[in-house]
C-alpha positions in Angstrom: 0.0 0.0 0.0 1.3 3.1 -0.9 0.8 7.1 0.6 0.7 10.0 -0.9 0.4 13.5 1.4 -0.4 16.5 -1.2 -0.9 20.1 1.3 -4.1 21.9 1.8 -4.9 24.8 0.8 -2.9 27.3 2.8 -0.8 24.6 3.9 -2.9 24.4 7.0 -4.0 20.8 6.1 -3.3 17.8 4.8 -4.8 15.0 2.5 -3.9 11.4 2.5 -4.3 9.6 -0.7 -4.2 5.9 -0.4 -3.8 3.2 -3.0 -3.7 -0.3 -2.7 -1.6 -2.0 -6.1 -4.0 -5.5 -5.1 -7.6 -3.6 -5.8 -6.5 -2.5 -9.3 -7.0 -3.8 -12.2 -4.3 -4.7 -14.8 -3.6 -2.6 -17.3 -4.5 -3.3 -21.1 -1.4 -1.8 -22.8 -4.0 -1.3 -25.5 -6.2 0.7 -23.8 -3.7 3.1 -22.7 -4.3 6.2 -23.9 -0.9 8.0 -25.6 -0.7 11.6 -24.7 -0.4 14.1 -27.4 2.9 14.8 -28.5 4.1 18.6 -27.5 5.2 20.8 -30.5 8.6 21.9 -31.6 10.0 24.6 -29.6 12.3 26.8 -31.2 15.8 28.3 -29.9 16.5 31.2 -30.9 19.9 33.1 -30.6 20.2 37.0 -30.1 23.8 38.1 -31.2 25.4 41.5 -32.6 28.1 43.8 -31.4 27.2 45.7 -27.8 24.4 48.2 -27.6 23.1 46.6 -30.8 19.6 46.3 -28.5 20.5 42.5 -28.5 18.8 42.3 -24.9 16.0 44.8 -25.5 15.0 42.9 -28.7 15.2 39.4 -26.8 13.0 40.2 -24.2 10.7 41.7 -27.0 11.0 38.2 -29.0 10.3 36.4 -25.5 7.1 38.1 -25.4 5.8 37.8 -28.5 6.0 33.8 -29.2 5.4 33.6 -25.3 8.6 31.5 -24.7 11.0 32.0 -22.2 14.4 34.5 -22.0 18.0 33.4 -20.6 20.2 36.3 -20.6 23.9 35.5 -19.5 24.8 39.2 -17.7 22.3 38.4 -14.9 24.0 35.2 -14.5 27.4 36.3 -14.7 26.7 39.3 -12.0 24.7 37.5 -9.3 27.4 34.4 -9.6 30.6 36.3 -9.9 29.9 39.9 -10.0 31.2 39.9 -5.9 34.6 38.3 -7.1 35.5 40.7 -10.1 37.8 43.6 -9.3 39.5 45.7 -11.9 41.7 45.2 -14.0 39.7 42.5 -15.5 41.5 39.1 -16.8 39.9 38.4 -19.4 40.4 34.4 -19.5 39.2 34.5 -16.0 35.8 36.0 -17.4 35.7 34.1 -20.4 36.1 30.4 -18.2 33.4 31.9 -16.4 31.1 32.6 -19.2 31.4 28.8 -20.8 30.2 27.6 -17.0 27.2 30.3 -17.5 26.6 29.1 -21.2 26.7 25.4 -20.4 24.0 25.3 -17.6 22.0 28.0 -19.5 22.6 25.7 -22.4 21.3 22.7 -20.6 18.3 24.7 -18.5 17.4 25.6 -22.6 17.4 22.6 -23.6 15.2 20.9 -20.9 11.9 24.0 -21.8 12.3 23.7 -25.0 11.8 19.7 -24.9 8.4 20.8 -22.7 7.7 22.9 -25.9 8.0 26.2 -24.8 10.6 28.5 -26.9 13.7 29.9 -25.5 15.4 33.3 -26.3 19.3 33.1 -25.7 21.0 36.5 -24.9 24.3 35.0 -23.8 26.7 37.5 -26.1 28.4 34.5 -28.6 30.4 38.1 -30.1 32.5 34.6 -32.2 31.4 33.0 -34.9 32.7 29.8 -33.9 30.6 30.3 -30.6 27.4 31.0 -32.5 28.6 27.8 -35.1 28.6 25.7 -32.0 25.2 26.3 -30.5 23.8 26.0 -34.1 25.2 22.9 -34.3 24.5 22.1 -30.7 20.9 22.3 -31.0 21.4 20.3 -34.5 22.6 17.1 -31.9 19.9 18.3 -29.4 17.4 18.0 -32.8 15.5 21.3 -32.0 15.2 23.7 -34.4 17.0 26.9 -34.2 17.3 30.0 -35.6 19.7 33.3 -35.1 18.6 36.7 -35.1 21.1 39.7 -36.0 20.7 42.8 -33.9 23.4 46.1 -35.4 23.3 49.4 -35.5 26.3 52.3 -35.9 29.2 52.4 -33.8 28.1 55.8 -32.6 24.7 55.2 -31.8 26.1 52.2 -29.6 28.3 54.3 -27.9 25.8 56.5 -26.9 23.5 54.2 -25.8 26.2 52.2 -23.7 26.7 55.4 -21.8 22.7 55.9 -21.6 22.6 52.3 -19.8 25.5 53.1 -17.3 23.4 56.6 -16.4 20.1 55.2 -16.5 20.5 51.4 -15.4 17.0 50.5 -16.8 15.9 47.1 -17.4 18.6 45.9 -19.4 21.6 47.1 -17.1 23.2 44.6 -15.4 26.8 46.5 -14.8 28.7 49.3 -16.2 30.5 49.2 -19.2 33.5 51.6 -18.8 35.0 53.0 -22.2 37.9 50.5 -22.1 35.6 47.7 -22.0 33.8 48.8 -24.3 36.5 48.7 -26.8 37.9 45.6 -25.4 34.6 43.7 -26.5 35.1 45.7 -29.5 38.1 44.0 -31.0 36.1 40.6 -29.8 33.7 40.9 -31.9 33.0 39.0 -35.1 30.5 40.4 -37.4 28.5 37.5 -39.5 29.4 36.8 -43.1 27.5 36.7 -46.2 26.7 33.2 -45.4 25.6 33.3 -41.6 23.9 36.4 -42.7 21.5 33.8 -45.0 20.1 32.3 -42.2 19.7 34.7 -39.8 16.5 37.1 -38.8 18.5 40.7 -39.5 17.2 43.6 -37.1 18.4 47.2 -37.5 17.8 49.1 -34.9 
């Protein structure tokens, strides 16, 4: 005999649910009823140089298709935000981003194969980096698809220095004018051929 306690409502009761394996009946694997399968949840990848809108537009594209956002700055501040002091190394950020990327990676995977779609703001400036969750989600057998977020180097600028001042919704630390050209010369812009593929936003 088996017991199963489910809470009351407001916690201030509880239910006991027995079941005794003898009484029951056994099961016609004929009869049972298959559940419908859930439909193919998309990832999609948010990528372009900083203060493209990259995180603005994901959270937009989150809301439309109703899916659900991972954004790696949020990640990477409330994990090791206390243990970063300048100057900045970069290899010690960059080993810290894959750990972010993985377990997002994996947290993506597991909605997605509920059916929901996911929205991944986790930088990939590389091509190789964006190559890899592409081919990632090709083993994972989701579909996926990129989305390619530019605008001018001086309209970045500015709005880089709009986010330190402001620290709106999509601020998650400042981006000092050093950085800012440090992630710069990180970047890789997509080629003619990534460019086919890819949902192109100008904003």
């Amino acid at each position: 005999m088996a017991s199963y306690f489910y809470p009351g409502k407001n916690n201030k009761s509880r239910v006991q649910y027995r079941m005794n394996s003898q009484t029951l009946p056994p099961t016609d694997p004929a009869s049972r009823i298959e559940s419908p399968s859930r439909p193919a949840a998309t990832l999609h990848l948010v990528f372009g140089p900083q203060g493209s809108g990259k995180s603005t537009h994901a959270n937009t594209l989150a809301k439309q298709i109703n899916g659900v956002c991972f954004a790696i700055d949020p990640w990477m501040l409330d994990l090791y935000g206390p243990d970063m002091s300048p100057p900045l190394d970069f290899s010690w950020v960059m080993q810290r981003v894959r750990r972010c990327e993985a377990r997002i990676w994996k947290t993506a995977v597991t909605v997605a194969r509920q059916g929901m779609d996911v929205v991944l703001d986790i930088g990939c400036m590389k091509a190789a980096d964006r190559l890899r969750f592409s081919q990632m989600a090709a083993q994972a057998a989701l579909p996926f698809q990129t989305h390619f977020v530019s605008t001018d180097l001086q309209t970045r600028r500015q709005r880089v220095q709009s986010r330190n001042a402001e620290r709106g919704d999509t601020f998650a630390f400042p981006v000092s004018p050093a950085m800012f050209e440090m992630m710069e010369s990180q970047y890789e812009a997509p080629d003619e051929a990534e460019m086919a593929h890819a949902n192109v936003l100008k904003t």
